[in-house]
Structures are given as C-alpha cells and as structure tokens.
C-alpha positions as CSV (number, residue, x, y, z in Angstrom):
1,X,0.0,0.0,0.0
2,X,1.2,3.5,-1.0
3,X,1.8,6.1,1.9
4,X,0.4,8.9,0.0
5,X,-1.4,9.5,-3.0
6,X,-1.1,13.0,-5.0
7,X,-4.0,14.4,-5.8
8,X,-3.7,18.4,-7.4
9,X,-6.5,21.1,-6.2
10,X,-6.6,22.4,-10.2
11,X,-8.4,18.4,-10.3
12,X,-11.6,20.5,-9.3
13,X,-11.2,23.2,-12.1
14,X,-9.9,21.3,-14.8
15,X,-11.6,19.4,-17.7
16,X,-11.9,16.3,-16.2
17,X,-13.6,17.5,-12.6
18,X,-15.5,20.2,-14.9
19,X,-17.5,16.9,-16.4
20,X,-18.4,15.4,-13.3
21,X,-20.0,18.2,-11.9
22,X,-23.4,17.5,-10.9
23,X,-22.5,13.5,-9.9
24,X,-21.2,13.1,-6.6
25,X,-21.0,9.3,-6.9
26,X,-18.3,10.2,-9.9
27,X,-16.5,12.9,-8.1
28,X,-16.3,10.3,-4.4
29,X,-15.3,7.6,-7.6
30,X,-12.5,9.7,-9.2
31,X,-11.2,11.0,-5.8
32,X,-11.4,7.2,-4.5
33,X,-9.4,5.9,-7.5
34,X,-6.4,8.0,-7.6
35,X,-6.3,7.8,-3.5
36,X,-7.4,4.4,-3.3
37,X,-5.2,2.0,-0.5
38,X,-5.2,-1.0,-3.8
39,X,-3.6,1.7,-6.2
40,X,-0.1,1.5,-7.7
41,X,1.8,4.5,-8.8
42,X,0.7,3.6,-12.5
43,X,-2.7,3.9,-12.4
44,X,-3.6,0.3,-13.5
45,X,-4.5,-2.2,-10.9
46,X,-6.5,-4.7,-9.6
47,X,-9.8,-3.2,-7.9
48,X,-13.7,-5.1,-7.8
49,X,-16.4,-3.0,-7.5
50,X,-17.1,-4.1,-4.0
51,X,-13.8,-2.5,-2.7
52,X,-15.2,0.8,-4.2
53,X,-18.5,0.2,-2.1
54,X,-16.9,-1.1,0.8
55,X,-14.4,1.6,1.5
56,X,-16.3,4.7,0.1
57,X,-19.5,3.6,1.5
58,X,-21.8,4.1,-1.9
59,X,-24.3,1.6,-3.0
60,X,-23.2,-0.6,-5.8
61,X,-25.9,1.2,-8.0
62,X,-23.7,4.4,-6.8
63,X,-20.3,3.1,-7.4
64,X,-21.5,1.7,-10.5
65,X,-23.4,4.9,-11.8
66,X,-20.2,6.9,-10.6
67,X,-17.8,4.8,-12.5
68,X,-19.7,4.6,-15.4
69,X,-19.5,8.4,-15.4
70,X,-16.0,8.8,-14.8
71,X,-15.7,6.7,-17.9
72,X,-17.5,8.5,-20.2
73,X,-15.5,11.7,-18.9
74,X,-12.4,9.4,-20.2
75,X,-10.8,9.8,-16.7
76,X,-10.7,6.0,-16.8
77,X,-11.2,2.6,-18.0
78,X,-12.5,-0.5,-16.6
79,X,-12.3,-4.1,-17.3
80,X,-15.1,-6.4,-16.0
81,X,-13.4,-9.5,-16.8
82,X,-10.0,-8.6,-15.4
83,X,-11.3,-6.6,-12.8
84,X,-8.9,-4.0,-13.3
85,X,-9.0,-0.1,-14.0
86,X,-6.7,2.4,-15.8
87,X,-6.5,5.7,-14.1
88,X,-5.5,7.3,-17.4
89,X,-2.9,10.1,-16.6
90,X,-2.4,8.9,-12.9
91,X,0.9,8.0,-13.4
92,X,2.3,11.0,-15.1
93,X,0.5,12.7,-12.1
94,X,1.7,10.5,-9.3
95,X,5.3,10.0,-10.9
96,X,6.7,12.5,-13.4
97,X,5.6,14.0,-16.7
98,X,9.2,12.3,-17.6
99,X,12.4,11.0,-16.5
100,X,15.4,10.3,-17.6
101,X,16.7,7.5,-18.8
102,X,19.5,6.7,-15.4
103,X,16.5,7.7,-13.2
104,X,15.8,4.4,-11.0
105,X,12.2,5.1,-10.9
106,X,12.1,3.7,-14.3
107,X,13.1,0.3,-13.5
108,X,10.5,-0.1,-10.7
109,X,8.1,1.4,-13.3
110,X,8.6,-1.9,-15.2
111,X,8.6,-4.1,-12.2
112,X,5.4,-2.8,-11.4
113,X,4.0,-3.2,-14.7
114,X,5.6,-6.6,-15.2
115,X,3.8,-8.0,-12.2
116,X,0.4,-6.8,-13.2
117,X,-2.5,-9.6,-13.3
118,X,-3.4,-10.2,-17.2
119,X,-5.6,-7.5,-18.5
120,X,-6.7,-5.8,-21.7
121,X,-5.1,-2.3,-20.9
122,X,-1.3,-3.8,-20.9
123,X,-0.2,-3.0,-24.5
124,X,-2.0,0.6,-24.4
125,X,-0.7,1.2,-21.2
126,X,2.9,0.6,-22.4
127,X,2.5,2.4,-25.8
128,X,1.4,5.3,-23.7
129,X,4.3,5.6,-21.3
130,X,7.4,3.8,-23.2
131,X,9.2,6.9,-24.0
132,X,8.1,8.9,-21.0
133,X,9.7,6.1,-17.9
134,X,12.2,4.5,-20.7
135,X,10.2,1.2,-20.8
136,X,11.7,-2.0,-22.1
137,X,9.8,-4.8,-22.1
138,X,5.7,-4.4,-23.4
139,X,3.6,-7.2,-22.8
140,X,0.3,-8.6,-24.7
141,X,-3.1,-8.0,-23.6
142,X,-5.8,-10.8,-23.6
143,X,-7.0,-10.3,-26.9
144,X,-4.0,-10.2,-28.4
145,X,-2.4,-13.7,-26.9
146,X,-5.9,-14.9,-27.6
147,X,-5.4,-13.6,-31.8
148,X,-1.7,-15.1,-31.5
149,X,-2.4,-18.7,-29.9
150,X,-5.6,-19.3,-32.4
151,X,-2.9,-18.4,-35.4
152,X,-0.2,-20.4,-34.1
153,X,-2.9,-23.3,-33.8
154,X,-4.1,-23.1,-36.8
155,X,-0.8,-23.6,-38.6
156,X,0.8,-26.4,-37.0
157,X,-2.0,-27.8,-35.2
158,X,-5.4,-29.8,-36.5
159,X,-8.7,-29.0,-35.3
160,X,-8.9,-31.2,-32.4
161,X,-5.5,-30.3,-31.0
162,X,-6.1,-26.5,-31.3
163,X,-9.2,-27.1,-29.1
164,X,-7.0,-29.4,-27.0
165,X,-4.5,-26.6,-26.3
166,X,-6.8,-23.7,-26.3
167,X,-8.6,-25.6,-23.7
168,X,-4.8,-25.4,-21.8
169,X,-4.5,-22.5,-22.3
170,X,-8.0,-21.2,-20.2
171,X,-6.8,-23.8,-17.6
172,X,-3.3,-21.6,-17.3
173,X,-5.1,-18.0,-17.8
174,X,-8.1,-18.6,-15.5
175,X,-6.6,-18.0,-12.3
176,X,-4.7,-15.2,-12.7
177,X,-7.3,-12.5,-11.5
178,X,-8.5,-14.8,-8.5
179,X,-11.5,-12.3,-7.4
180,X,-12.4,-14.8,-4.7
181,X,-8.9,-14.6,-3.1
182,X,-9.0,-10.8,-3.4
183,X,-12.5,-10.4,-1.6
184,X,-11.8,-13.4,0.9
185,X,-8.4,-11.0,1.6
186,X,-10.4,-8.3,1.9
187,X,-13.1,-9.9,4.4
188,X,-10.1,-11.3,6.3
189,X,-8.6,-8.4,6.9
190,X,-12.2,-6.5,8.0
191,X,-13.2,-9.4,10.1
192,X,-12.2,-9.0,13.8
193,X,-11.3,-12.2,15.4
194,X,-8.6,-13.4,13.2
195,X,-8.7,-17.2,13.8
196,X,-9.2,-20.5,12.1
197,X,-8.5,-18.9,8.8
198,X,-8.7,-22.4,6.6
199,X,-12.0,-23.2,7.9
200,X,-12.9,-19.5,7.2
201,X,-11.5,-19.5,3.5
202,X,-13.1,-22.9,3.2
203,X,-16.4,-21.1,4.5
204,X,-16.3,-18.6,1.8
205,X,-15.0,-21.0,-1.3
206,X,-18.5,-22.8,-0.2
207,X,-21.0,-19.2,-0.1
208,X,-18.9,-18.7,-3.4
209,X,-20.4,-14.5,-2.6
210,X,-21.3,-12.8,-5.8
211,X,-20.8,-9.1,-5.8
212,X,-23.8,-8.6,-4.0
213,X,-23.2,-10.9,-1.9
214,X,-19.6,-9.5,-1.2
215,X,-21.2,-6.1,-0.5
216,X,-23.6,-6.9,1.6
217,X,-21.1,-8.6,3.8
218,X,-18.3,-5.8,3.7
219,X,-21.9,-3.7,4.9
220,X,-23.1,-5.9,7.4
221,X,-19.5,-5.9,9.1
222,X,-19.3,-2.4,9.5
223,X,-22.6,-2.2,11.7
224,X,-21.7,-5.1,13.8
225,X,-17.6,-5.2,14.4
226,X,-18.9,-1.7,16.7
227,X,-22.4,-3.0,18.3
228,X,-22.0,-3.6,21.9
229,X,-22.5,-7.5,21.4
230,X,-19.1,-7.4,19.1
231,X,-17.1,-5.0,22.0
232,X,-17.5,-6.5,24.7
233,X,-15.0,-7.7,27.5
234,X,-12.4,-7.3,24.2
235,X,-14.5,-9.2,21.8
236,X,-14.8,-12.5,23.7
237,X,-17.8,-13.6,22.2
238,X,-17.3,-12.3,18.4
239,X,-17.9,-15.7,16.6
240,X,-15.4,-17.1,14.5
241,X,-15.3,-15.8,10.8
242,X,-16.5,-19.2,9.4
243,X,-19.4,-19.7,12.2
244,X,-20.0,-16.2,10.8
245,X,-20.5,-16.9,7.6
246,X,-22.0,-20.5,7.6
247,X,-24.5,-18.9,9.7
248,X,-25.1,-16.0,7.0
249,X,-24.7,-13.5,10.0
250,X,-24.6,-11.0,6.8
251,X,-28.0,-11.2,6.7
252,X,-29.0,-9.8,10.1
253,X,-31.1,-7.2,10.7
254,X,-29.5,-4.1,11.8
255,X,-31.4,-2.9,14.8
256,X,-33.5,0.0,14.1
257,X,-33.8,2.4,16.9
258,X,-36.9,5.0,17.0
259,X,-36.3,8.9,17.0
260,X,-37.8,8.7,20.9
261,X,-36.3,5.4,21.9
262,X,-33.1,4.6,23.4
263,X,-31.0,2.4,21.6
264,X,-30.7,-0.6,22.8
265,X,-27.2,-2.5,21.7
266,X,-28.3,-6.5,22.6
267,X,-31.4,-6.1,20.9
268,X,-30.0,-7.4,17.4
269,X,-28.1,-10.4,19.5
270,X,-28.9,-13.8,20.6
271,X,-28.2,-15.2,24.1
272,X,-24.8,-16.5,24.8
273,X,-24.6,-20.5,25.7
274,X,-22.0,-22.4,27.1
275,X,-20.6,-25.0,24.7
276,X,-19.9,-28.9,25.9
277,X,-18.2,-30.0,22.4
278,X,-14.9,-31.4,23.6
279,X,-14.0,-30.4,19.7
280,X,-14.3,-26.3,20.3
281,X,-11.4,-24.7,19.4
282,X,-12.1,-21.6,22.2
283,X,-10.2,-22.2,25.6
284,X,-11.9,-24.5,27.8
285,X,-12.6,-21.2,29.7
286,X,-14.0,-19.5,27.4
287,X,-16.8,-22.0,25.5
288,X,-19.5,-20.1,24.7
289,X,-21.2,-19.3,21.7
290,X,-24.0,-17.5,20.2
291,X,-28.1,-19.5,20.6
292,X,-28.4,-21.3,17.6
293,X,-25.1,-20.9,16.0
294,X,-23.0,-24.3,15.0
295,X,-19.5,-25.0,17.0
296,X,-16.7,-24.5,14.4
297,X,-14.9,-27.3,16.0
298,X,-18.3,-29.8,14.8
299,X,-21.5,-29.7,13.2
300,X,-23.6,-29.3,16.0
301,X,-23.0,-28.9,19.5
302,X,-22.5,-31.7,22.1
C-alpha cells in the first residue's frame, strides 16, 4: 500500500472534474481511484467493485453509476473480466511528466507493470508511457495472446489439438485475477477475530459470494464489528469468521432504533450459551457461543 497519494487542487477546475460536476457518486469515484489504498503509482490495478462500495460507502448502483461516469468523462477505463482499472494520466500525475533515462524510478516502473494480473489495458498502457519512464519490455493483452495462440494453432496444429490446447491455455489464464482470493483477503482483513483462517477461506469458497453478496457482507461488518455485542469484554464472544459466515450472520437485521427510543445494543443479538463440544477450538474457559449458531470445531454442539 502507498503512503500517500497526489491528488492536485486544479483536479476540481480542470476538464476532467468540470465533467463530473453534478454527480457526486463520480467525483467520491475519481477522488477514491487516484487515493485508493489498492492503487499502484501507475494507475492500473486490480480493484472489484465491491472494494469501491466497501471503502467509500456508496451503494453498488452508486459506485457503478459513478464509474460509469467517470468513464465517459475518459478519466478511466475499466475491465469487468479482469477486474482491473486504468486511471488514465495517474501515473504522469503520481510519478513524473518524464524522467530520464538513469533515473531508478524507471526500472520499478517496469517491475510494477511486469507484475500486473493479465488485462486488456497492458499493450496501451505501455504504448502510452514507453518513451516517458524509458520502458523495455511491453507485454500482450488478452485479446492479443488470444489472436496469437488461435494463429499459431491453426498452422501447426489440427482441429482437435487446437481445441486441446486452447482448452490449456484457459486452464493456465483462468486464475490469474483470483477475485475470490481478493474479496476473501479483503473480508479477512475487515473481520475482527482473526482465527481458524482455513476453515474460514473454506467457509467462503462454499458461499462462493457474488458481488452482491460480497457487498452486503463488507456492509453488514461495518454495523456489527462496533455493536456492543461485538465490543464486549475485548471481543470475547465475536464468533469465528467461518461460524460467521456459515450462519449468513450478513443477513441480520441491523437494529433499528426509533427517533424517541433509546437504543438498545443487545437487541439485534442472541443469548450466549455455554458449549460442551470437547471439539471447540475456544479455551476451555472461554466456551460459549452465540443460541443457535453451529460450533466451528463440529457440526452441531454436544
């Protein structure tokens, strides 16, 4: 994660903050993008929509809407597939309108770009900054590995092998984005009680969260990591992340509190039992869970 992230005041009064004028969701976007904590110093990088709502607290329909106007503003590109967006002129912003050719920057330039997931924007992005950071080696985008394998196959290959290698070739290109990975990363690092993180990741490869899905958690964890329930005698009885989300906790209802009532903090949890499974991973001190929530150490309780 960078330390710091440039962003000029003239981005207000300039073309590009002249067009989104009138959309806040695209002004929070743009801001977001060149500030976010997943951003490079290049401008291209790895970023679902659900870090966008997550960590700027718009809807999806807002990040979405605000994106999609930032695009046709042509302050950046985005990649559904790869997951990936181009902050267009971030890095000459964020680096240098140029260096020189001994300057080191330049080599971690290409270490940077070098070690970018697979994405369309990797050709352009090169073309675009060779001769400004001195950069040596430019590497193919999707479409064109996909143009170059199908004419290589076609040559020295019959019908049946080139379906036999294209096939390979999706096995080997398939996981390079790894969007679950990302987003279980992500829920990791959000969750509070950091323990038993197989059974958690093997929690999550089972929901298998679509974006939705992904939101809606991110949201859901905000609320409760500061309820009472969650904050109490230094989260003792936070459940573990994959009792959290075999249960769905996501899907609680967020207590709503009336304009003349006082808020009550236990009314959105369940009583606290003891728990006899010999299995439980929690201290034999400290075995307690949640009413109606499964042990992580078994299926049920003893």
């Amino acid at each position: 994660m960078r330390d710091y992230g440039k962003i000029a005041p003239r981005f207000w009064i300039g073309d590009t903050g002249k067009q989104l004028r009138g959309c806040t969701q695209a002004q929070v976007v743009a801001i977001y993008l060149m500030s976010s904590p997943h951003a490079n110093m290049i401008g291209l990088y790895y970023l679902p929509k659900s870090f966008i709502t997550h960590e700027t607290g718009l809807t999806i329909e807002g990040a979405s809407k605000g994106l999609r106007r930032c695009i046709e503003a042509q302050f950046c590109a985005y990649n559904e597939d790869s997951e990936m967006v181009w902050v267009f002129e971030m890095a000459r912003f964020q680096i240098a309108e140029q260096l020189k050719v001994d300057d080191k920057r330049c080599k971690g330039i290409q270490n940077e770009y070098d070690g970018l997931p697979e994405n369309p924007f990797l050709p352009t992005f090169f073309d675009k900054y060779a001769g400004r950071f001195h950069l040596s080696s430019r590497r193919q985008g999707v479409e064109e590995k996909r143009r170059g394998f199908e004419g290589a196959s076609k040559v020295h290959r019959s019908q049946e092998q080139e379906q036999e290698q294209e096939k390979r070739y999706m096995v080997r290109a398939a996981p390079e984005a790894k969007p679950d990975d990302c987003h279980f990363d992500a829920f990791w690092q959000s969750y509070p009680r950091k323990v038993a993180k197989d059974g958690a990741r093997k929690a999550w490869a089972k929901i298998r969260p679509d974006e939705p899905t992904v939101a809606a958690i991110f949201s859901a964890l905000e609320w409760q990591r500061e309820s009472e329930g969650w904050r109490k005698n230094g989260g003792q009885f936070v459940p573990h992340p994959s009792t959290w989300l075999n249960n769905r906790r996501w899907e609680d209802e967020r207590p709503a509190n009336g304009p003349d009532e006082e808020p009550d903090p236990y009314r959105d949890f369940r009583k606290v039992v003891p728990c006899h499974n010999p299995n439980c991973p929690e201290p034999p001190d400290m075995r307690a869970h949640w009413e109606g929530d499964v042990c992580p150490g078994s299926e049920q309780h003893a």
